[in-house]
C-alpha positions as CSV (number, residue, x, y, z in Angstrom):
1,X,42.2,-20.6,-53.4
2,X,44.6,-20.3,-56.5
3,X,44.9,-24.1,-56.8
4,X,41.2,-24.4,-56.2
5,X,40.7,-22.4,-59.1
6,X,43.6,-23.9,-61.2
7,X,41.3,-27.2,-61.0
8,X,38.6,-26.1,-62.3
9,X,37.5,-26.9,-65.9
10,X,38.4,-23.4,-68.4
11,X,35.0,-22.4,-68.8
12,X,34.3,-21.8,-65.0
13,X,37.2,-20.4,-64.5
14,X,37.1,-17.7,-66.6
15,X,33.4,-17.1,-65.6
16,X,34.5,-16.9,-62.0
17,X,37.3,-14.6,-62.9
18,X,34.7,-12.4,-65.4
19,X,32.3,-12.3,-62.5
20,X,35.5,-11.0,-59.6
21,X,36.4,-8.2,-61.8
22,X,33.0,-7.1,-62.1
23,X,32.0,-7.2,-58.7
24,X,35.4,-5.4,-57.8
25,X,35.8,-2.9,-60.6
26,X,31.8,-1.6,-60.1
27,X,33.0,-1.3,-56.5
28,X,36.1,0.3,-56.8
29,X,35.4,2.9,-59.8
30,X,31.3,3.3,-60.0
31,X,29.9,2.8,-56.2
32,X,32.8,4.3,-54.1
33,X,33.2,7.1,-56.4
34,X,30.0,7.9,-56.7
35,X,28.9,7.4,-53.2
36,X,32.0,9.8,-52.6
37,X,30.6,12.4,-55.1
38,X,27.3,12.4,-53.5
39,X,28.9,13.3,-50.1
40,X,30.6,16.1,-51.6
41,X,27.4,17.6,-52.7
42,X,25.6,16.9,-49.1
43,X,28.3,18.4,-47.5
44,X,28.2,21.2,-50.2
45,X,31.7,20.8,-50.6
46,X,32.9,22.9,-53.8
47,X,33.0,21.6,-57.0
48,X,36.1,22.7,-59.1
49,X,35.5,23.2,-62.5
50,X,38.4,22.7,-65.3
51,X,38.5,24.3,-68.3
52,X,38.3,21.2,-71.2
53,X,38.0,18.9,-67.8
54,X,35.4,17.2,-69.3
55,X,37.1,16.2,-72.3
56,X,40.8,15.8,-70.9
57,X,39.1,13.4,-68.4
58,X,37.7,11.3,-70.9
59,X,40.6,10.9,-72.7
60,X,43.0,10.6,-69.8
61,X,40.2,7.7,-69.5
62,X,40.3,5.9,-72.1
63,X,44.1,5.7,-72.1
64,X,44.1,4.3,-68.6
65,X,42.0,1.7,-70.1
66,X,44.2,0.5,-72.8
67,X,46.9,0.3,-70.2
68,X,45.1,-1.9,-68.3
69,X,44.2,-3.9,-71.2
70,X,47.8,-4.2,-72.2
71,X,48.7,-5.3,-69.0
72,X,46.0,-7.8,-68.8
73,X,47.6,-9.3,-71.7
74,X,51.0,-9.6,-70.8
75,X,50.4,-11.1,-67.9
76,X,48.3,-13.9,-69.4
77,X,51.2,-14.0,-72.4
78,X,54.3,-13.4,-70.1
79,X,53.7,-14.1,-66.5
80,X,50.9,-17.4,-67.2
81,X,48.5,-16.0,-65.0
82,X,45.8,-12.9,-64.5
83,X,45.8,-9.2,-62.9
84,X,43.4,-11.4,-60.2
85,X,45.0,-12.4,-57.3
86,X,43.2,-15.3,-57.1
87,X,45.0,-16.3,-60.6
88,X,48.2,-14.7,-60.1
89,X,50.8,-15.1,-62.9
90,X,53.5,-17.7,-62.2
91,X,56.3,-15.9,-64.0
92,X,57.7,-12.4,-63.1
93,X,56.7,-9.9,-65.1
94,X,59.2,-7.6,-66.3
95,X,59.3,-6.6,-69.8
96,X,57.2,-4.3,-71.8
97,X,55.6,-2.0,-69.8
98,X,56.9,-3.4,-66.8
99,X,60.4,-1.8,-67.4
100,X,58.7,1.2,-66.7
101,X,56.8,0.7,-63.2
102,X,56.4,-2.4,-61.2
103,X,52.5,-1.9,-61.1
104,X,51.5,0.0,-64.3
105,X,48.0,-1.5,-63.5
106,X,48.1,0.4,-60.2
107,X,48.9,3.3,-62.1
108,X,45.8,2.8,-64.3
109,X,43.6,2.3,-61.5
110,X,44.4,5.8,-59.9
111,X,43.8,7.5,-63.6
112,X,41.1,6.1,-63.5
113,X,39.8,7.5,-61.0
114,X,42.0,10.9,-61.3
115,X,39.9,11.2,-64.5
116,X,36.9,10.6,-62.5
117,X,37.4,13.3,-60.6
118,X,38.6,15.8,-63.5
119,X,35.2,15.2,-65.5
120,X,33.0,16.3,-62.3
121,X,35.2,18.2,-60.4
122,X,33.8,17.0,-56.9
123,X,36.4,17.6,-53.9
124,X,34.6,14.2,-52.2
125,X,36.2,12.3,-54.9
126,X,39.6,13.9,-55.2
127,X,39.7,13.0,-51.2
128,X,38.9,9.5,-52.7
129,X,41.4,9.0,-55.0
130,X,44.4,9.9,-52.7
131,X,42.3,7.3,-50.3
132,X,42.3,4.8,-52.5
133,X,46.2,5.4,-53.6
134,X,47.3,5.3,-49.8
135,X,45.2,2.0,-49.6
136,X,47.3,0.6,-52.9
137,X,50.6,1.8,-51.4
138,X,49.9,0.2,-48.1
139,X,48.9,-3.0,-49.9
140,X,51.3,-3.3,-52.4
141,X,54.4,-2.5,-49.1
142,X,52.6,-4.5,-47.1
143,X,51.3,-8.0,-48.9
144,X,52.5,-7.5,-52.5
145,X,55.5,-6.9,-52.1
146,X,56.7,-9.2,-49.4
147,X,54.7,-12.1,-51.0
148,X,56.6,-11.5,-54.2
149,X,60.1,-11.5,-52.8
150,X,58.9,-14.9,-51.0
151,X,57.5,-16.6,-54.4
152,X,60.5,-15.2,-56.9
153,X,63.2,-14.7,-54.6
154,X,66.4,-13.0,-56.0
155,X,64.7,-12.2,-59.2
156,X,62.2,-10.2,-57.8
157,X,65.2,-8.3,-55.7
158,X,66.8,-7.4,-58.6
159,X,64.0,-5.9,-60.9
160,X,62.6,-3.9,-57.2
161,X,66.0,-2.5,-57.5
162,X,65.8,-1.5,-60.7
163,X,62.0,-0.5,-61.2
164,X,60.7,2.2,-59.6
165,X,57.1,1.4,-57.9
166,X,54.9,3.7,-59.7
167,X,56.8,5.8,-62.2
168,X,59.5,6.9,-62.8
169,X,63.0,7.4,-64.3
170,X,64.7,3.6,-64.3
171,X,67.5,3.1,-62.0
172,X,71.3,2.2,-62.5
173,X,71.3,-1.1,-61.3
174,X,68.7,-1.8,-64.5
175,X,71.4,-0.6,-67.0
């Protein structure tokens, strides 16, 4: 499907791209989450209110979303491609933010949706955030990873050794 789209004239592509991200990001962070907070209130699950949750989730927000933004960039500057996997980048990504954690945008999905759940406090979507992370674990083990060893080979060994998955302090083998 990559090469499919990598035919296409610019403007369709990026309309196609515009229109997957919008279908996916309104499912993955407005219908799930919500459809998991109205659960939590049918079920009268508890609702656990934070002192300044409100405002700490916006801005734990609204840096999760310049994260992602950032990322988005690099990999159309660095890596010649787009967070879609249908428009993968062609290069490895490893600097900027990518010494850090081999899937910073990972890590902005889940504050995203960590923030979510600070700024209403409903248990039904705290039980879907840690979902949604075991689901990005398992996918990123299971198909990312593999598929990225395949495509870059030895490089890709070497940063994995030296990158921690989500966050965390860098490695020896990266010094």
């Amino acid at each position: 499907m990559s090469s499919m789209l990598s035919s296409l004239p610019q403007n369709q592509r990026r309309i196609l791209l515009a229109l997957w991200v919008g279908f996916m990001g309104s499912l993955w962070f407005i219908a799930l989450p919500e459809g998991a907070g109205w659960l939590s209130e049918r079920l009268g699950w508890p609702t656990l209110v934070v002192p300044g949750g409100r405002t700490a989730g916006y801005v734990l927000l609204a840096c999760a979303l310049g994260l992602l933004l950032y990322c988005s960039r690099a990999f159309v500057r660095l890596g010649k491609g787009t967070i879609v996997p249908i428009d993968a980048p062609r290069s490895l990504v490893r600097t900027d933010i990518y010494r850090f954690s081999r899937n910073p945008i990972y890590v902005g999905y889940v504050a995203i949706l960590v923030a979510d759940f600070i700024r209403n406090g409903q248990l039904g979507r705290l039980i879907y955030v840690l979902i949604f992370f075991a689901c990005i674990q398992a996918m990123i083990v299971c198909l990312e990873e593999p598929g990225l060893r395949k495509r870059f080979d030895s490089e890709w060994d070497d940063y994995a050794a030296s990158v921690p998955r989500w966050l965390g302090p860098r490695t020896s083998a990266s010094s």
